[in-house]
N, C-alpha and C positions, 0 to 999 in steps of 0.2 A: 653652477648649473649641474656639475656632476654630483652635487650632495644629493638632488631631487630624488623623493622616490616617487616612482610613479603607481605601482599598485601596493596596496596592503593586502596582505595574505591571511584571511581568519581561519584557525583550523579549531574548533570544539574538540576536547577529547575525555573520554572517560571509560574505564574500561574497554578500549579499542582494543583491537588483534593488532602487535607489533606490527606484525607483517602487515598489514593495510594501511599504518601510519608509515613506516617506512615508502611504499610505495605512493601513498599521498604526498609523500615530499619529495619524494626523486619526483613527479610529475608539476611540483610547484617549479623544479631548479631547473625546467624547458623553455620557463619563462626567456623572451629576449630583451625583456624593456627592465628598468630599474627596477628594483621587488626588494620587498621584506614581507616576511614570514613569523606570524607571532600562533606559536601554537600555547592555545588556552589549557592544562590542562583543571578539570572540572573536581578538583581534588586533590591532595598527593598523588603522582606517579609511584607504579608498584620499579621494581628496579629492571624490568622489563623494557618499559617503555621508555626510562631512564637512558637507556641503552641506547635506543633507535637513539634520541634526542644527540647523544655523545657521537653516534655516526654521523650526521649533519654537523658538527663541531665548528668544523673547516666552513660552513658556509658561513659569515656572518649573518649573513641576509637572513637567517632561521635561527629565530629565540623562543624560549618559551617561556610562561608566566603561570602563576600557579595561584587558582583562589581556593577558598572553603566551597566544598562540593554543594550546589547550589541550582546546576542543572545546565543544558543545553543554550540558555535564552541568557540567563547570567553570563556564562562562561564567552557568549559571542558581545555580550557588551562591552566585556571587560578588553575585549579584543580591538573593538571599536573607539573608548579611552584610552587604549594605547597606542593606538595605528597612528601611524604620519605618515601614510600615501599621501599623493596626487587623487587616489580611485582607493575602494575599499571593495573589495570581492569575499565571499565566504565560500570556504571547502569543509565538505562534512569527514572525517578523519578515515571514515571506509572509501569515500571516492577517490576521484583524480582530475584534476585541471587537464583542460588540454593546450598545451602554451601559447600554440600559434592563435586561439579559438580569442584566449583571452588578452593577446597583444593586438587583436585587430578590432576587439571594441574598444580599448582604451584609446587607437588609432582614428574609429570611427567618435568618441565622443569628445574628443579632441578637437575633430576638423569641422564637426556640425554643431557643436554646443548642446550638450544634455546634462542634466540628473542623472539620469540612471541609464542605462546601455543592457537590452536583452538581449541573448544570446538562444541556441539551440543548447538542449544537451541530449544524452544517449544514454538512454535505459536498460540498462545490461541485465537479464533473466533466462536462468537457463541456457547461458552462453549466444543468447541470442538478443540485438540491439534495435532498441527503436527511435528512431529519432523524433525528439518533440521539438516543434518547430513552431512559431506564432505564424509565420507567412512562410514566404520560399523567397521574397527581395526583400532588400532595406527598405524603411520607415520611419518617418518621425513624427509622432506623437505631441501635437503643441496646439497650443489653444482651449478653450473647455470643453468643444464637443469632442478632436480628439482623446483628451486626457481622460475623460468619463469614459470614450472607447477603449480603453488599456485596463483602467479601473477596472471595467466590467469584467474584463479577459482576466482580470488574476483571481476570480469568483470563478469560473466555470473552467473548473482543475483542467477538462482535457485541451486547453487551449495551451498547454507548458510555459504559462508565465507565474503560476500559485505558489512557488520555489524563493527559498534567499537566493538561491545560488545558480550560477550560472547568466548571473548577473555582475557589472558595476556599481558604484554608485559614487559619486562624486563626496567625498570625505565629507569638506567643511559644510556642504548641504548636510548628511545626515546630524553632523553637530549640531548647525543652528538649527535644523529645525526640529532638534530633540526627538528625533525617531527613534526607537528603539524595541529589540525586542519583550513582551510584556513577560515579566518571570512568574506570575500568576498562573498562565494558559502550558500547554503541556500536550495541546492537541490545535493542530492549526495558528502555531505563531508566527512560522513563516509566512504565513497568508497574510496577515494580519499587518505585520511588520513592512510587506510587500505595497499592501494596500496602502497604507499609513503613509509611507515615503511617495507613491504618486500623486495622494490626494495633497499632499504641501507642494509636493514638485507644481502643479496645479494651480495650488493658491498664489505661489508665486509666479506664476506666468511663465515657468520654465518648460521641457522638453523631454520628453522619454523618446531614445532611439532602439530600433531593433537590426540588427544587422545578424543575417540568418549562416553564421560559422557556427562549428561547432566548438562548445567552449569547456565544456563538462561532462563527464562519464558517471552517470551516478548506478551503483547495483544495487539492486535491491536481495535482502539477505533475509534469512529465518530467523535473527536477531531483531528483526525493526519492529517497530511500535508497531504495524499493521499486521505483523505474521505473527503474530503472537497474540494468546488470551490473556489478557485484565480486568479481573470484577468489575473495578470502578470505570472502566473505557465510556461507557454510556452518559455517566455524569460528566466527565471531563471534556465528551466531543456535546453537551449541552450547555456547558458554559459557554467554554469556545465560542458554539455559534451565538450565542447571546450576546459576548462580547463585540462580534462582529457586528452585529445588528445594529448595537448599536452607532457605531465609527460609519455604516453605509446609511443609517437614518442620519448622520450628524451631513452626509456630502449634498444630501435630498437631490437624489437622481432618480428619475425613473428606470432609464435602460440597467443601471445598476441593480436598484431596487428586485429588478427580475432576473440577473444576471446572482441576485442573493440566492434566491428562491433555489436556482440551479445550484448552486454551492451546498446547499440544506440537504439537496435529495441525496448529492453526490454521498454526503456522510450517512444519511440512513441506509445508502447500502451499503457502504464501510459498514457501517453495523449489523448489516443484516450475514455479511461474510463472517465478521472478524468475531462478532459477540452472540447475536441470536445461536447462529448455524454453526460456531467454531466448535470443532470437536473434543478441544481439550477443556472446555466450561463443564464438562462431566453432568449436565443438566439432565433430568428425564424427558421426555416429548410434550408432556404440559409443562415443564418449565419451560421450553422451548415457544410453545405456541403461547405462553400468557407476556413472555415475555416480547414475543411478535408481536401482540395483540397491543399491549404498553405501549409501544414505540408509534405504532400506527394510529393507535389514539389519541397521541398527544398533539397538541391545535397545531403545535409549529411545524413540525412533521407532516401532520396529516392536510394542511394548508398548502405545504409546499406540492408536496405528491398532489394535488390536486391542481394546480395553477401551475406550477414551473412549465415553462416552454422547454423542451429539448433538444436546442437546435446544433447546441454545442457537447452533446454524447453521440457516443457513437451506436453503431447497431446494439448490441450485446446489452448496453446501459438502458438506451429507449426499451427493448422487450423488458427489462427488469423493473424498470418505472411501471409499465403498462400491468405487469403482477402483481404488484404494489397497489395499484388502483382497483386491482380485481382483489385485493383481500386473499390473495389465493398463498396459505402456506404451503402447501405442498408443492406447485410450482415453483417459487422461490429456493424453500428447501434445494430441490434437484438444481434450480441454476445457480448455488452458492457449490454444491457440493461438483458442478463443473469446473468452477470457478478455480475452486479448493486443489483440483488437481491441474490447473493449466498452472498456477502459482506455484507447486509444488511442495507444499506447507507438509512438514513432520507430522506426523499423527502420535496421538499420546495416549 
């Protein structure tokens, strides 16, 4: 009984700051329940991060595995083929576990029987923390109108269940039923991945638990795929949602169905921040506006912005939908370039 490990620790890494990976694992070793630790790195380690690695030495419980640099969604499978938890949990290499957060959903899906166990976590910006939270009590999630109720919830991002992380998920389930992240997508795999594992948890007649601790501290940085300009961003978050499309047409739910719609908008303002309006696209003001003008024309886009219910945005989102529907660049413009500065994005 003492071999048993109860969590698996997936840590992605590539190119990380020492110091964040370091501290990523001093936050995994708070753990109190059996743990291992298998950090992915997504390429050779430069002799930096070699380093951190040789600090953890002494823990057994913390190994690392090394494939051909392949990306974020590879590098968590390979994590997943190697785990021998009980529970399989994923840390992003700039975050931090919070120990007691994640010994008390392994505790809670333990004692009520689940798939998978949501948790809260904590959005660190600007030294300032918000907590994303599904409810404020426990929950269980079982049967098919609940399970379509969850589904829904990892489509409508600000509900904080859209995330790998910050979750459980019971090992030998994600094995058999072959979930996995898609290494195709590059934008919304988490989602996707998230989605995939309830809708089996579902078909099998099993159980999503939510118990509202806090279990993960995620920060958000001027490194991440969202602070940041990419020519191609626009193609990538239009697959994506294609791909999604299809996996919520394969569950044929309605409240999903609309719970899609919301997920579609949420990315055209992603788009309208991070690509229309970003300032480091070096674009002139008609490439700005024809570019606006593209996104808002396109059927799936301009379907969603037109139908989506808004019940799960908040203030700030709803007024930005409502611009959207008024065709209005110039309003947009100014509420991305508010936006631009509550985020606190480098100008270039």
């Amino acid at each position: 009984m003492n071999n048993v490990i109860e969590v698996s620790v997936v840590i992605p890494v590539y190119r990380t700051d020492p110091a964040k990976l370091q501290a990523a694992l001093k936050s995994v070793t708070t753990l109190q329940i059996s743990y291992e630790c298998i950090v992915v790195f997504d390429g050779k380690p430069d002799a930096a991060l070699s380093a951190i690695m040789d600090e953890f030495s002494g823990h057994r419980c913390i190994r690392a595995l090394t494939i051909a640099h392949a990306g974020v969604s590879a590098a968590r499978n390979a994590g997943i083929e190697a785990a021998q938890g009980r529970w399989l949990t994923f840390l992003d290499a700039d975050d931090r576990l919070i120990g007691e957060g994640i010994n008390a959903l392994v505790y809670f899906g333990e004692s009520v029987g689940c798939q998978i166990v949501q948790g809260v976590y904590l959005k660190e910006s600007s030294g300032l923390y918000e907590r994303c939270a599904l409810t404020d009590s426990t929950h269980l999630y079982a049967g098919e109108r609940k399970i379509a109720d969850f589904l829904a919830a990892t489509l409508e991002v600000d509900r904080g269940v859209a995330l790998a992380w910050s979750k459980i998920y019971d090992r030998e389930f994600i094995i058999d039923s072959e979930v996995r992240f898609d290494t195709a997508l590059s934008v919304d795999e988490d989602t996707l991945f998230v989605f995939d594992a309830v809708a089996k948890a579902g078909a099998k007649a099993g159980a999503i638990g939510f118990n509202p601790v806090d279990a993960y501290a995620y920060q958000r940085h001027e490194e991440s795929q969202v602070m940041t300009f990419r020519e191609d961003y626009a193609s990538r978050v239009r697959v994506a949602l294609d791909t999604m499309k299809e996996h919520v047409d394969a569950f044929d739910d309605q409240q999903v169905q609309h719970a899609y719609l919301q997920h579609v908008v949420f990315y055209v303002l992603l788009l309208m921040l991070h690509y229309v309006f970003n300032a480091a696209n070096g674009w002139s003001a008609t490439e700005r506006r024809n570019a606006f003008k593209r996104i808002l024309d396109d059927p799936l886009y301009a379907h969603a912005i037109r139908k989506a219910h808004l019940n799960s945005f908040g203030l700030g989102k709803r007024l930005s939908v409502l611009i959207l529907r008024m065709r209005s660049y110039t309003l947009m413009k100014c509420i991305c370039a508010v936006r631009d500065r509550q985020l606190g994005k480098t100008k270039r």
